[in-house]
C-alpha positions in Angstrom: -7.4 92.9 -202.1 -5.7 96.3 -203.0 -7.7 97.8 -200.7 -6.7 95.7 -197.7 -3.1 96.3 -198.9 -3.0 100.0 -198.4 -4.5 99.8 -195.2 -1.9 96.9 -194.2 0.5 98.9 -195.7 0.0 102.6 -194.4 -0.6 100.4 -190.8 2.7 99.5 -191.3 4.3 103.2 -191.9 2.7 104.1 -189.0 4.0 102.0 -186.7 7.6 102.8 -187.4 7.1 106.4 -185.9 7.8 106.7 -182.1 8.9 109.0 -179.8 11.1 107.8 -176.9 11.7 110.2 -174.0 15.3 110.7 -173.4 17.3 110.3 -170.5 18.4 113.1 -167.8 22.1 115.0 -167.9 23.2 113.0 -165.3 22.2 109.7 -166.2 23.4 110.5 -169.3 26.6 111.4 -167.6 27.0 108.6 -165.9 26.3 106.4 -168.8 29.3 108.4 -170.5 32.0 107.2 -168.3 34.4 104.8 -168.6 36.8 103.9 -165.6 39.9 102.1 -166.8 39.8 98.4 -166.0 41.8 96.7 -162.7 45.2 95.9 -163.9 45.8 92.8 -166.0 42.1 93.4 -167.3 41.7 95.2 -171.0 38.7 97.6 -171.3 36.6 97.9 -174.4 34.1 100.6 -175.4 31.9 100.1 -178.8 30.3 103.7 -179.9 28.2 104.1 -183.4 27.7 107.5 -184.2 26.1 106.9 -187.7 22.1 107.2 -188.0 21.7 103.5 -189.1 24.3 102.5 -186.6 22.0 103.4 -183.5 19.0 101.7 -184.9 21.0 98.2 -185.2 21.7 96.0 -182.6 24.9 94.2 -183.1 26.5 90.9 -181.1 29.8 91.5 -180.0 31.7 88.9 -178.9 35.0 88.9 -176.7 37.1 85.6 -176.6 
């Protein structure tokens, strides 16, 4: 039973380590922008900077 733990378990650790290939300059560019909204409209722009921030996915919800 231990046994199959550790494997389960160091399975597990593994799996959490990924590479993901990063965007170009100019999509990343063009993901950056922010053109102010048509008149009467309100414009809203969510940035996390922190290291846990980017890893969670959060519901935002305008009314």
């Amino acid at each position: 039973m231990k046994r199959i733990a550790l494997v389960v378990l160091t399975s597990a650790l593994f799996t959490g380590c990924a590479s993901v290939k990063m965007e170009g300059a100019e999509t990343t560019a063009k993901a950056k922008q922010f053109a102010p909204p048509a008149a009467g409209n309100a414009g809203l722009y969510v940035y996390r900077d922190s290291f846990v921030g980017r890893a969670l996915k959060k519901d935002i919800l305008v009314d």
